[in-house]
N, C-alpha and C positions, 0 to 999 in steps of 0.2 A: 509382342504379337502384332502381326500386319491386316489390317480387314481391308477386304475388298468388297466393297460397295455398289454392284450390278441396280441398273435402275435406269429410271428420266433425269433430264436437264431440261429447264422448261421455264420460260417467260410467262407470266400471268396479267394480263392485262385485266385491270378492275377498274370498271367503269360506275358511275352512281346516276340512276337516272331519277331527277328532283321529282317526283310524282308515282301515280299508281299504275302499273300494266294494263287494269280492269278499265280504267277510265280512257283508253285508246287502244280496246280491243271488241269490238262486236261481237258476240257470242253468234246472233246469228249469219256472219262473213266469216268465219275460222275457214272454210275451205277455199276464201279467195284472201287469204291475208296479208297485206300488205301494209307494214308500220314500219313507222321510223322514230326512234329517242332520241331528245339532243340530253348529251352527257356530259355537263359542266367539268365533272371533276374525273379526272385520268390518272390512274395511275400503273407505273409498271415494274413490278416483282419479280425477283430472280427463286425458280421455284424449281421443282424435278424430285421425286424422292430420294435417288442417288446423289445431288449436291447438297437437297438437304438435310439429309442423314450426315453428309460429313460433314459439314459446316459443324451443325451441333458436335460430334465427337471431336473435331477440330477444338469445338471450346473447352472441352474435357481433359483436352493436353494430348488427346494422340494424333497419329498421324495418318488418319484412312487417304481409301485409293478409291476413288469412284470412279466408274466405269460406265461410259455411258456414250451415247451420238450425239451429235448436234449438227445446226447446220452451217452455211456462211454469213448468219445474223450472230454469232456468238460472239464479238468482240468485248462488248459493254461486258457481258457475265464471264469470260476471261478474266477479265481486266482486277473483276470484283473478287473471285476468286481465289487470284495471285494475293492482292489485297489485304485476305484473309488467311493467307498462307495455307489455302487447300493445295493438294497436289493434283496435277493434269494430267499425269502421265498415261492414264488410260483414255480422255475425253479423246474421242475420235471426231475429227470437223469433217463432216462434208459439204466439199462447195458447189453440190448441186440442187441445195435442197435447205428448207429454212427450220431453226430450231421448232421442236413443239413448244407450239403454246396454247392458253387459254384464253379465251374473252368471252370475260363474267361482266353483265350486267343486273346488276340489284337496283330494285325500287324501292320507294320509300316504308313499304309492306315487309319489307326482307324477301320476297320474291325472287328469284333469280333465271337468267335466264343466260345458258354458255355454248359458247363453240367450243370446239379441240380440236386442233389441228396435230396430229402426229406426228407430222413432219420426221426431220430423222430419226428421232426414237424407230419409226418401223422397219430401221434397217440395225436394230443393235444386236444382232446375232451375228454381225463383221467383229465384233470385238469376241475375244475368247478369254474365257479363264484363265489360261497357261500360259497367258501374254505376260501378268502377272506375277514377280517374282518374291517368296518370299513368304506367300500368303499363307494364313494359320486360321484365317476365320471369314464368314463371307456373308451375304444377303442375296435373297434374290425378291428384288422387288418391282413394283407395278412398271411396266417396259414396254416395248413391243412382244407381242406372241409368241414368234421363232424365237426371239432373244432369251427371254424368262424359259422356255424348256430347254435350250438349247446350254445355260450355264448352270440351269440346275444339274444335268447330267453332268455338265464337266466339272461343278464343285464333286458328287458323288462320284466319280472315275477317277479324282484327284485324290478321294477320302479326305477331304478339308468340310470339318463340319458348316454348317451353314443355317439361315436363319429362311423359312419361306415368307412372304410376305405380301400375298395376295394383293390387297388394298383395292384399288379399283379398276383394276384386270381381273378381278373376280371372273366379268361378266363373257370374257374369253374364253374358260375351259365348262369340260364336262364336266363330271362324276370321274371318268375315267382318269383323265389329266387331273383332275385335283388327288386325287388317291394317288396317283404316282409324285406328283411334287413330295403329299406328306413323307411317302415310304422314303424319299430318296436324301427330305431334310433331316438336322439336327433337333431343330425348332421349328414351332409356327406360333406366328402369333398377325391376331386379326380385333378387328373390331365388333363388338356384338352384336349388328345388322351384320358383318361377313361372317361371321360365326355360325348366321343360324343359316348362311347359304351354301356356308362349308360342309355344314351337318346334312339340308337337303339333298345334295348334288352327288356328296359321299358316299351316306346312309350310315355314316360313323360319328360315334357317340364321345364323350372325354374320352371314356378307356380306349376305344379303340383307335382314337390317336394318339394318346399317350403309350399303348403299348407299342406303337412303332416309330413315336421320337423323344427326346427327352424331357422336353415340356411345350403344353400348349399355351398361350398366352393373349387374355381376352381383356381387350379393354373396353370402360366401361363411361368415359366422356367425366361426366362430375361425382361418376357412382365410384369411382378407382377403377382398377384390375383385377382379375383373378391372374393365377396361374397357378395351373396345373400341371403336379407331375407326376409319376407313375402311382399311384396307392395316396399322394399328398396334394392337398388345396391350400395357396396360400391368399389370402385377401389382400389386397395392398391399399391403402388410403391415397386420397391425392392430396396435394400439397395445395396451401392457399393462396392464389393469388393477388400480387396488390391490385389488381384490377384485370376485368377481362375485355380486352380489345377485339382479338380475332384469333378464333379457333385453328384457322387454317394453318397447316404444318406443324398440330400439336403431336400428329402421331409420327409422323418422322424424330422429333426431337426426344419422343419417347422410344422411340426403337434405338436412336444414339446409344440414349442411357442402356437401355438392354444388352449393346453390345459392350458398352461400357466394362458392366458386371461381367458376364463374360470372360473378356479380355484377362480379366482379373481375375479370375476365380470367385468373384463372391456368390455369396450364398445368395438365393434366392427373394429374401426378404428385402435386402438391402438394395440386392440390382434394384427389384421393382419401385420403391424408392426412391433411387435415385433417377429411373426410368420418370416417376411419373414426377419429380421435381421439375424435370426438366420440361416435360410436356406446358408446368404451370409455369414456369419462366421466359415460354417461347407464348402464352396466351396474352400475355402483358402486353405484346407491340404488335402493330401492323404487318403483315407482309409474314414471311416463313424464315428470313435469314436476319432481322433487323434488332434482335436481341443478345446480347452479348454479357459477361460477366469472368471476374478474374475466380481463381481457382477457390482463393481462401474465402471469399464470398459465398459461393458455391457451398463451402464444407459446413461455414456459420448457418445460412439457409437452411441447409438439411439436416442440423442438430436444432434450430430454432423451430421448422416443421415436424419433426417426429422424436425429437424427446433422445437423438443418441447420435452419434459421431458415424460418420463411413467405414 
């Protein structure tokens, strides 16, 4: 099976500023506010939910297709890529225009404070489904606007099941537009805060996303997963990590796994499993691409985490 991976490519600048926000911010100036942080420490992550969904399934052993914009600053993440033996055949450069990226700054409070710039992600509705060849299974995740409805329709015009995957494009659709994503996916699956904004914006409950796709899929940070499918609830545990560094791109590395299962047929239990292994393998390092692991590793892990074999 071939998955095509719709999404972002995205540069993450993380910057750390040595002190607190509170203590160079005047509560009563907030409407003339003007500051500035010196940020000793810099650093910068190759990020985007579409490179990083395949990266991870790349370590799985298959060979996804991400689909995504970028702009005339994508050399270095090229370069990383190739590197990693992801495939490019669908990143689209354009050289008028710079990758999306973010720049997070954190204080010494855990504070944070970010831009996003969208750069070409806002134009990824140039890329098409049908471009494509070969494809058996797909995502549509957080992107630009036009892009996310525009290949959710053409995975459902193609009938090539698909995964929806809101994440934090959430805050782009209605009620109406999320009710059409569900109807049109195979899957959904979101995190517990988009869950309960899936559910308001909807007005649909488990069942009534589950009777219109085949499972819903809720994660729950250090609580596991649920997933849901039509009349069944399965609980899924997470896996322990030897240490937690950084959260970020733990749900990419879990949706990997999901497609994982998938791909494969497996059952339910075992996707979520090896879904959420992977979430706690990518929580260990810095950054969203910077963890890595050989296959049989992998297999020893997940029979040392839950007690049985894949």
């Amino acid at each position: 099976m071939s998955a095509l991976i719709c999404g972002s490519a995205a540069y993450d600048n993380i910057m750390v500023f040595e002190d607190s926000f509170k203590n160079h911010i005047l509560p009563d100036k907030i409407h003339i506010l003007n500051v500035a942080f010196l940020v000793p420490q810099l650093r910068r992550e190759f990020g985007g939910c579409a490179t990083n969904i395949a990266y991870n399934l790349r370590l799985l052993g298959e060979d996804p297709l991400p689909m995504a914009t970028v702009g005339q600053d994508f050399g270095p993440y090229r370069r990383w890529l190739e590197n990693h033996d992801v495939r490019l055949d669908h990143v689209r450069v354009l050289d008028d225009i710079f990758t999306a990226q973010a720049f997070i700054t954190t204080d010494l409070d855990d504070n944070q404070i970010t831009a996003f710039h969208p750069g070409a992600m806002n134009r990824s509705e140039l890329n098409r489904v049908g471009d494509a060849e070969g494809v058996t299974i797909g995502t549509v995740s957080p992107d630009g606007r036009a892009g996310m409805i525009e290949h959710a329709e053409q995975f459902a015009e193609a009938g090539i099941p698909f995964i929806f995957d809101p994440g934090q494009g959430m805050p782009m659709f209605d009620g109406d537009d999320l009710r059409t994503f569900v109807e049109q996916s195979t899957w959904v699956t979101v995190n517990d805060y988009e869950w309960q904004l899936l559910k308001d914006r909807t007005g649909w409950d488990v069942a009534a996303v589950t009777r219109r796709t085949e499972a819903l899929i809720v994660t729950r940070g250090g609580d596991g997963s649920l997933i849901f499918t039509d009349g069944e609830q399965f609980e899924i545990p997470t896996a322990q990590p030897e240490s937690i560094e950084d959260p970020t791109g733990c749900g990419d590395a879990y949706r990997a796994g999901l497609l994982y299962g998938l791909m494969h047929g497996l059952d339910w239990e075992t996707t979520g499993r090896i879904a959420s292994l992977m979430g706690a393998i990518k929580i260990e390092r810095h950054g969203t691409q910077n963890h890595t692991f050989a296959r049989d590793e992998f297999e020893q892990r997940f029979k040392t985490s839950f007690g049985r074999s894949i």
